[in-house]
C-alpha positions as CSV (number, residue, x, y, z in Angstrom):
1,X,100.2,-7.9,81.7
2,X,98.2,-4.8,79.9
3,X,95.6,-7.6,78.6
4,X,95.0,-7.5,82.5
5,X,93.9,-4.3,82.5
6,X,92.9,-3.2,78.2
7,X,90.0,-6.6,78.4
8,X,88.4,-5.7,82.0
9,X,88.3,-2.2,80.9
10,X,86.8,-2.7,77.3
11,X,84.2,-5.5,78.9
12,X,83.0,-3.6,81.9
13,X,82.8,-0.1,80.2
14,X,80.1,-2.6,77.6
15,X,78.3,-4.5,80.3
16,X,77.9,-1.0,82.1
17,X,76.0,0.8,79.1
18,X,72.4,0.5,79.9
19,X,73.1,-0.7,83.2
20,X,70.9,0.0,86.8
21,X,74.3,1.7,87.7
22,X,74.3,4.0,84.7
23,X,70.3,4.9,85.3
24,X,71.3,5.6,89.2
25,X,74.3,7.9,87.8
26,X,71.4,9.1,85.5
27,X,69.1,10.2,88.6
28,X,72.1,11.5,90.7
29,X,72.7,13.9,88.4
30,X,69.6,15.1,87.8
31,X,69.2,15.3,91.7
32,X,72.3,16.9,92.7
33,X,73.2,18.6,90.0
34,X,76.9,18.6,91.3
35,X,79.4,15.7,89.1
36,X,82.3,16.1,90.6
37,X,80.8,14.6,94.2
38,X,79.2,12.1,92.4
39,X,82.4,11.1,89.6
40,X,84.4,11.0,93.3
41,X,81.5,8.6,94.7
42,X,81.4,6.4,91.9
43,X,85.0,6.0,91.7
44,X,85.3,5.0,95.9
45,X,82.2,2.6,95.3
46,X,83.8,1.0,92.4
47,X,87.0,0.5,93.7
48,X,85.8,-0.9,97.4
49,X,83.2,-3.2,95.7
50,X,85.7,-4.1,92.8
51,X,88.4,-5.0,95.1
52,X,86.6,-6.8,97.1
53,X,85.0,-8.9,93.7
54,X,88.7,-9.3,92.3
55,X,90.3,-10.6,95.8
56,X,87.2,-13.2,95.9
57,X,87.9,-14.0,92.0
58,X,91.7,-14.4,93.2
59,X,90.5,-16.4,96.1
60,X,89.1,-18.9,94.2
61,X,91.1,-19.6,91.3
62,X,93.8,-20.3,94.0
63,X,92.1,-23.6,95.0
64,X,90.8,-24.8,92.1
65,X,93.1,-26.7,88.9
66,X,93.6,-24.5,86.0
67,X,91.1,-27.3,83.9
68,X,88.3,-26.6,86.5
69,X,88.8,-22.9,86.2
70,X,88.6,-22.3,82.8
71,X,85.3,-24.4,82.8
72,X,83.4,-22.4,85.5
73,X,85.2,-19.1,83.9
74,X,83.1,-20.4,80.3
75,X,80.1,-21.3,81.8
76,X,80.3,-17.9,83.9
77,X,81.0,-16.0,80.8
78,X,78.5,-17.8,78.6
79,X,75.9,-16.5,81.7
80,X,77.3,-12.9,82.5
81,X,76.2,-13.0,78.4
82,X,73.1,-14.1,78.0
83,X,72.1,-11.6,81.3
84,X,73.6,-8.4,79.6
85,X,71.4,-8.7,76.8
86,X,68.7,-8.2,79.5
87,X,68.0,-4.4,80.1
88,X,68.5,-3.0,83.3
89,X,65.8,-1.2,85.5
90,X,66.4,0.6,88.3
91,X,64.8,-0.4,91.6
92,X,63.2,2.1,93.6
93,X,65.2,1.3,96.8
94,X,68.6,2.2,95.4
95,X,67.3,5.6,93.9
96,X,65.8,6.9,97.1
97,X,68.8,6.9,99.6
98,X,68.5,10.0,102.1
99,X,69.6,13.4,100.6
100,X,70.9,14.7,103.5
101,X,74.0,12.7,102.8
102,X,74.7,15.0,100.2
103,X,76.0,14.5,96.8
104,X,79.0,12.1,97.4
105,X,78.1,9.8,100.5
106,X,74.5,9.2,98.8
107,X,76.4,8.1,95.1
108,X,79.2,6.0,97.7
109,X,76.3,4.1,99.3
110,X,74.1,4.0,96.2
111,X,76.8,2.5,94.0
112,X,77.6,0.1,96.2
113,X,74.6,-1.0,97.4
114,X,73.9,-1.3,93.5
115,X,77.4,-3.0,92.6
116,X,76.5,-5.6,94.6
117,X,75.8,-9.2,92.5
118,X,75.5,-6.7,89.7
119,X,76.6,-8.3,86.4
120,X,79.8,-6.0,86.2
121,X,80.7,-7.6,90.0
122,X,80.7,-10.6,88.9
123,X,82.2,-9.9,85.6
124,X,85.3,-8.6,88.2
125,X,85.3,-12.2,90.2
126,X,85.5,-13.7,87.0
127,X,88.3,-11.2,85.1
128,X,90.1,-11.3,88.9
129,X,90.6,-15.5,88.4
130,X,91.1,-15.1,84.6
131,X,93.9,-12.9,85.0
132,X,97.1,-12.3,86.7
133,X,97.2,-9.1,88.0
134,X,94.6,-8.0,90.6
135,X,95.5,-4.6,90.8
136,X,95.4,-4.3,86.8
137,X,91.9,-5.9,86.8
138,X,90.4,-3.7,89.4
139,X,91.8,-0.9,88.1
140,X,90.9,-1.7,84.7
141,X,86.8,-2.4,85.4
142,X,87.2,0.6,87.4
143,X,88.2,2.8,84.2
144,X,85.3,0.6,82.4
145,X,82.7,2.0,85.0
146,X,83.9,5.3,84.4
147,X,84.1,4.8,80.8
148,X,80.1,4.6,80.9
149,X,78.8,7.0,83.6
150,X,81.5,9.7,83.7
151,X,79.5,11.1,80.4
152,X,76.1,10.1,82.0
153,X,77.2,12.4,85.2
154,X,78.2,15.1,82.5
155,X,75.9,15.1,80.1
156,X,72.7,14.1,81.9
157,X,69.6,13.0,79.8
158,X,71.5,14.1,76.2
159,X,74.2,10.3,76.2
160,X,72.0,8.3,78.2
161,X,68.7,9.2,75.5
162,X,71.0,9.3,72.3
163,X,73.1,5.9,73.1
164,X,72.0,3.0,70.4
165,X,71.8,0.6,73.8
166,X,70.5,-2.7,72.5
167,X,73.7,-2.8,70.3
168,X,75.8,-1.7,73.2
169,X,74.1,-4.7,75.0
170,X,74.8,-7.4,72.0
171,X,78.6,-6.0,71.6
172,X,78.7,-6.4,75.5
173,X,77.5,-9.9,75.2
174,X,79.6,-10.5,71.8
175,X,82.5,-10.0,73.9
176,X,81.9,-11.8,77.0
177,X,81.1,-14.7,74.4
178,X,84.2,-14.4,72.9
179,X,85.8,-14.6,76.7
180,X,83.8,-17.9,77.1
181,X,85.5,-19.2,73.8
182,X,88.3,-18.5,75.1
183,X,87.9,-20.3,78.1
184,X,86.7,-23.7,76.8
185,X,89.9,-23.4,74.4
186,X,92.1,-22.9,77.3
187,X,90.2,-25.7,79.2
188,X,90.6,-28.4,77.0
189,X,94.0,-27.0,75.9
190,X,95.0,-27.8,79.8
191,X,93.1,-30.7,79.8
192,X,94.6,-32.5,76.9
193,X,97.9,-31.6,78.4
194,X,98.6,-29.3,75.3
């Protein structure tokens, strides 16, 4: 039951480092000036878009067999990999939302606008379908977003410039390897009736 919420903790506070979401906590910072508004933000963004990620990740491992699961849970592992060695930039459109909004509605909107078929969403479908309890999961890559950009909020340029992020990215994609792994074992370990 706490591997439902230690893994999607540990793998989304890695996928995040380096992330669009990170340079977007980066900017509102800088902008606003103001973290708490922004921490608050990121935390309602996170859990609305996270929730709704793990319910679809629940969804769906409800109608398939646990074989067929563990295969597209590999295969979606081996990919949510191979993209987090990618580095992030940030789009212009997700930085630019109205300041008038002021510090918390503008981070709300911008992180989840931003969350949205980002790698860490999809990392929640998947961790929502691998595991058991929803509420652990989404609560765990919750605490993983805030792992990364809490400090990024607080510290401002100093983490985000000092951060070794291409080893971040490989110990990110290490692990969601190692999830993949993990998933063809299972796979043929249901498969062969073991």
């Amino acid at each position: 039951m706490l591997e439902s919420l230690l893994v999607p903790t540990g793998i989304v506070a890695l996928a995040e480092i380096g992330d669009k979401t990170q340079l977007l906590a980066l900017i509102l910072a800088a902008r606003f000036r103001k973290p708490w508004p922004i921490i608050a933000g990121i935390v309602a963004a996170t859990l609305a878009n996270h929730a709704a990620a793990g319910a679809v990740g629940a969804w769906i491992s409800s109608y398939l067999t646990d074989s067929i699961l563990h295969w597209i849970l590999a295969a979606s592992f081996t990919a949510t990999a191979l993209w987090t060695l990618v580095p992030d930039k940030m789009d212009d459109d997700e930085a630019t939302t109205k300041r008038a909004f002021g510090p918390f509605l503008t981070t709300l909107i911008a992180f989840f606008i931003a969350e949205i078929g980002d790698k860490t969403q999809v990392a929640t479908i998947m961790l929502a379908a691998q595991y058991p309890d929803l509420l652990l999961v989404i609560i765990g890559t919750t605490l993983g977003m805030l792992i990364a950009n809490v400090p990024v909020v607080l510290a401002g340029n100093f983490a985000a410039d000092r951060l070794p992020l291409t080893l971040i990215r490989r110990v990110a994609a290490a692990a969601f390897f190692v999830l993949a792994i993990i998933a063809v074992y299972q796979a043929i370990k249901v498969s062969s009736g073991a």
